[in-house]
Z-matrix of the N, CA and C atoms (Angstrom, degrees):
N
C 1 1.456
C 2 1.513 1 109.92
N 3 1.399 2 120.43 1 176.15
C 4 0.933 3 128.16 2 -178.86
C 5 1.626 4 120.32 3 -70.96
N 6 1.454 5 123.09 4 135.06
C 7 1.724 6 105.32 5 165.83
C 8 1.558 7 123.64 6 -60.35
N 9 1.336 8 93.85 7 157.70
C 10 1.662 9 104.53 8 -172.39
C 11 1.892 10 92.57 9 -42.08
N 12 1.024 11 99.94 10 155.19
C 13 1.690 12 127.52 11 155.42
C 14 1.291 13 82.56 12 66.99
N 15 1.319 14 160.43 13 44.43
C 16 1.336 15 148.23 14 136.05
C 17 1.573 16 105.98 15 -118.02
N 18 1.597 17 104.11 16 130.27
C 19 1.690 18 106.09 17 -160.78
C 20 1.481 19 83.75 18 -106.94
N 21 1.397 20 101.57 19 138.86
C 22 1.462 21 129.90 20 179.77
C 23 1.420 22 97.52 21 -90.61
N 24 1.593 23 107.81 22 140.48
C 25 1.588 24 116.97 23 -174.44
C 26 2.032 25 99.19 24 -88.52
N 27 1.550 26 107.23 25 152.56
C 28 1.221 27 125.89 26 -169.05
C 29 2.016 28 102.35 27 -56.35
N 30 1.159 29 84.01 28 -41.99
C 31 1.997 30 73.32 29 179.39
C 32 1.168 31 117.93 30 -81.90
N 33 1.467 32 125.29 31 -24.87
C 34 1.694 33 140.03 32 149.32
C 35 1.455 34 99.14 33 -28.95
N 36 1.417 35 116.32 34 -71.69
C 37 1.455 36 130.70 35 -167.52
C 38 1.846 37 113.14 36 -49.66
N 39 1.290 38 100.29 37 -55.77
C 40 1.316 39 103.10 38 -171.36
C 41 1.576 40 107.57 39 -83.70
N 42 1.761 41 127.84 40 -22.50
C 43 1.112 42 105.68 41 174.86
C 44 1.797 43 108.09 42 -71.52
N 45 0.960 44 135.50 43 -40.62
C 46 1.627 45 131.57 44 167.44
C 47 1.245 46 96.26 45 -42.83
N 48 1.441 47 124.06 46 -72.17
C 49 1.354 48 93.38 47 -165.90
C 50 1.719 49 141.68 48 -69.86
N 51 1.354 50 107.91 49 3.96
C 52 1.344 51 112.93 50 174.51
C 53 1.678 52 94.13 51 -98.12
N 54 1.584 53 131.41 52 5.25
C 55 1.445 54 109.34 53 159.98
C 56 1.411 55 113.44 54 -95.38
N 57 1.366 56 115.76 55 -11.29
C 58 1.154 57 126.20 56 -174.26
C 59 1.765 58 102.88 57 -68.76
N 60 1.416 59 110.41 58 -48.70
C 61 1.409 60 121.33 59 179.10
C 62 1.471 61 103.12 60 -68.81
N 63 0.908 62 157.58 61 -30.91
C 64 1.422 63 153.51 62 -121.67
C 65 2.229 64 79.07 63 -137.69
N 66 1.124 65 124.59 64 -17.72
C 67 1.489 66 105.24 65 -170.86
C 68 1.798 67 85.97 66 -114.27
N 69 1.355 68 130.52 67 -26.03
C 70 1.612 69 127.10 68 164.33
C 71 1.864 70 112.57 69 -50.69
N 72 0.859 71 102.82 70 -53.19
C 73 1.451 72 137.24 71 -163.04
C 74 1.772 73 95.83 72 -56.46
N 75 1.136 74 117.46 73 -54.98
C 76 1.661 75 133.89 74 172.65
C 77 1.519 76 97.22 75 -64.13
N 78 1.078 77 124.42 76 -2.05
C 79 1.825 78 123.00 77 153.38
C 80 1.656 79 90.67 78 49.42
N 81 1.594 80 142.77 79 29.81
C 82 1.431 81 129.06 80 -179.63
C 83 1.719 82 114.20 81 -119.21
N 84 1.071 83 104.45 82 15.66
C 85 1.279 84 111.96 83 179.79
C 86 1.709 85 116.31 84 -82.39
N 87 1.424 86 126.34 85 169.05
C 88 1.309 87 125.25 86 171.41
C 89 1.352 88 86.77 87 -101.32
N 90 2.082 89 115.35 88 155.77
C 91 1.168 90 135.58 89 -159.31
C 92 1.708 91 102.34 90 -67.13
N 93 0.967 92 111.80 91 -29.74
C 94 1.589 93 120.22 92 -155.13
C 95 1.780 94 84.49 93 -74.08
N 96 1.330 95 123.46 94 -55.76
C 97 1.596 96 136.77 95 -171.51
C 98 1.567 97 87.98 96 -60.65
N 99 1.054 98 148.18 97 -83.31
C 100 1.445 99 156.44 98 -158.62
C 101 1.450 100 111.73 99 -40.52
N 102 1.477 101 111.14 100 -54.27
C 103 1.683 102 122.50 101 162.71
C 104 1.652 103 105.97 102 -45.36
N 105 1.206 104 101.93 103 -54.78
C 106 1.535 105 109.42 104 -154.64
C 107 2.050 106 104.48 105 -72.05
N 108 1.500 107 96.51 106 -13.04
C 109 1.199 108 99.26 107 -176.84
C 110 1.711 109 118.76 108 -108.27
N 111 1.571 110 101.46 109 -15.03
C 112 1.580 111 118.97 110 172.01
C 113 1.469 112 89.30 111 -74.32
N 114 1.436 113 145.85 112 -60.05
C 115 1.380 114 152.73 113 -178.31
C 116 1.665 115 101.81 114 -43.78
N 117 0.782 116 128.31 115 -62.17
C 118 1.683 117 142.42 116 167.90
C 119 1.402 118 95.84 117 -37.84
N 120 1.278 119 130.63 118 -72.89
C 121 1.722 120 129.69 119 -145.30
C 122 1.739 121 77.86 120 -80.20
N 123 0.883 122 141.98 121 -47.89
C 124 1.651 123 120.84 122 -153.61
C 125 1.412 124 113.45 123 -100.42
N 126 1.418 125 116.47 124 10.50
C 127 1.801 126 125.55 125 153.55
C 128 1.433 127 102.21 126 -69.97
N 129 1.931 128 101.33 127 -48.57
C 130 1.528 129 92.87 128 -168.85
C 131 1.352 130 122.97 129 -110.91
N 132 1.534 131 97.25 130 25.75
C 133 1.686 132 112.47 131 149.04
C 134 1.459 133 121.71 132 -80.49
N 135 1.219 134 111.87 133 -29.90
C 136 1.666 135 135.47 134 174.03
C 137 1.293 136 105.62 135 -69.50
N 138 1.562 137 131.64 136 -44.02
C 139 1.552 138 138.08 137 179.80
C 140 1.263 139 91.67 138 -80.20
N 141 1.090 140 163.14 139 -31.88
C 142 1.263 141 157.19 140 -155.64
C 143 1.942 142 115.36 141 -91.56
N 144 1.864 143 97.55 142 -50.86
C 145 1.083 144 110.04 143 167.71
C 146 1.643 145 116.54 144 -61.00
N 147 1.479 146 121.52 145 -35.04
C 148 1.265 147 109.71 146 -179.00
C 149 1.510 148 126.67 147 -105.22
N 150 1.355 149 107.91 148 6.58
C 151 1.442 150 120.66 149 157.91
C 152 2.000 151 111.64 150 -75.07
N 153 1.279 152 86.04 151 -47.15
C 154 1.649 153 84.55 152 158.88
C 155 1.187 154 152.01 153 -51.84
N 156 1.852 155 90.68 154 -47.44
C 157 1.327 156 102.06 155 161.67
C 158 1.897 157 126.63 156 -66.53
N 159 1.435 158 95.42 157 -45.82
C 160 1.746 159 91.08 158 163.63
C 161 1.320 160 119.16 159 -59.85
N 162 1.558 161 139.94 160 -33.71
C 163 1.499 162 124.55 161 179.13
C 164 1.587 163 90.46 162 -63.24
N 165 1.616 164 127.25 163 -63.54
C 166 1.244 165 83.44 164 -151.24
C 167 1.836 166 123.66 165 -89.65
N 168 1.402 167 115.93 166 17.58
C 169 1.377 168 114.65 167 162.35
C 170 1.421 169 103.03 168 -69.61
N 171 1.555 170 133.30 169 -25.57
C 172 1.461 171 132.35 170 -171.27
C 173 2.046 172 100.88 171 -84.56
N 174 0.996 173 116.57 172 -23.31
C 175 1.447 174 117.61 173 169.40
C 176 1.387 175 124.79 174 -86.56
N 177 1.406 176 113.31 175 -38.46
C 178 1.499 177 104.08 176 151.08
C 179 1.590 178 136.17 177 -88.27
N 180 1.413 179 114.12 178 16.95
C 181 1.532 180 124.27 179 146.03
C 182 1.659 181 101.73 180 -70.47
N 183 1.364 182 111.68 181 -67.70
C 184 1.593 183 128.45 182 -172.95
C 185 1.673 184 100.43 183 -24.11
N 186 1.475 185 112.96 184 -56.57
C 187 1.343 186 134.79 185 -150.44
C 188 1.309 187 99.83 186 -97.01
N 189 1.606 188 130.91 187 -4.73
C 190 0.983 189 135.33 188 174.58
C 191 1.721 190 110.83 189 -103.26
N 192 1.279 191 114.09 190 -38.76
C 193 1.463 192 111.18 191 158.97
C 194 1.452 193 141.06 192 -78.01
N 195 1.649 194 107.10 193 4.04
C 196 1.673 195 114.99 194 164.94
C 197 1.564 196 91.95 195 -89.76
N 198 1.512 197 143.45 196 4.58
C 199 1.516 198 104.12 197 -167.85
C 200 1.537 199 95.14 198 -99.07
């Protein structure tokens, strides 16, 4: 992941996290790697969810100042 104070961009975010799922998923990991990688996918399920959530509070301002 990224170091502290450098913000990782939303498709950054979600392409890791669909490798993260796609290397869980192959069920071949040792437990300690699997934790460490379930911990990984749901930081940047959390960065993902709230980059989302700010575009679209920023699209319904947008969509709120053409009416």
């Amino acid at each position: 992941m990224q170091s502290e104070g450098e913000e990782i961009k939303f498709e950054e975010a979600l392409k890791k996290l669909e490798e993260i799922v796609e290397e869980l998923e192959k069920g071949d990991m040792p437990l300690e790697e699997t934790i460490r990688k379930f911990e990984e996918g749901i930081k940047l399920c959390k960065i993902c969810k709230e980059k989302l959530e700010k575009a679209e509070m920023k699209i319904e301002k947008l969509m709120e100042d053409i009416k």
